[in-house]
N, C-alpha and C positions, 0 to 999 in steps of 0.2 A: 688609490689608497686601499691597502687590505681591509677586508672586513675585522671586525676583533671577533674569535671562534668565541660562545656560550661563556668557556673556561677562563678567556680574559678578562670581558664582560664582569662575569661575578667576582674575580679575583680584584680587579680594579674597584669597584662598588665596594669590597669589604675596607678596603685602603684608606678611599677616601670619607664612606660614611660608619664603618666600624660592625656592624650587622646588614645581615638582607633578609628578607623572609620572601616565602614563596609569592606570597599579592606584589612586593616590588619585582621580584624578577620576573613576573609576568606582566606588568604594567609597563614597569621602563624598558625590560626586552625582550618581551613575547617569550620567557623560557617557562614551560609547563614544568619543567621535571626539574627543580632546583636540585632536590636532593641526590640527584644522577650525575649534577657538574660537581655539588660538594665532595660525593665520594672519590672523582678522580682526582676535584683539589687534594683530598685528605693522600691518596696513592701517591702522590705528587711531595707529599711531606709538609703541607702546612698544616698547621696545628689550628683544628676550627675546631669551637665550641657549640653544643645544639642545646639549646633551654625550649621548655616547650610553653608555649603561651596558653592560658584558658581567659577567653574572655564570655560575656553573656552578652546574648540580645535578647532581651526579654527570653522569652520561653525557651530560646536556641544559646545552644553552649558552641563557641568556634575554636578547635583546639588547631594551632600551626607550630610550625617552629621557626625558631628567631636562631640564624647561624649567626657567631661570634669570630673574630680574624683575632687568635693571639698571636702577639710579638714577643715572646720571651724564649 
């Protein structure tokens, strides 16, 4: 059985749960550089959305980004 390359991996994960951020795609598959597989998705002609999250832990501010998979 092939392995699925990075690029399937997060194309699939957008599919079936609708966003990925960098902590899932390093938790579920070990990929550091999320925003390195989005650009070739994006070269590749899907249409992904980037919202940038701000959240607080006490004194620490953690800013990532939330990719978005549109279907239209």
């Amino acid at each position: 059985e092939k392995e699925m390359t990075q690029k399937e991996q997060v194309l699939q994960h957008l599919k079936k749960n609708g966003t990925i951020t960098s902590w899932d795609a390093i938790i579920e598959y070990g990929i550091t550089r999320l925003s390195g597989v989005i650009y070739k998705l994006k070269k590749d002609g899907y249409k992904i959305t980037t919202k940038t999250i701000v959240k607080r832990k006490g004194e620490r501010t953690i800013t990532f980004a939330e990719y978005r998979l549109r279907n239209d």
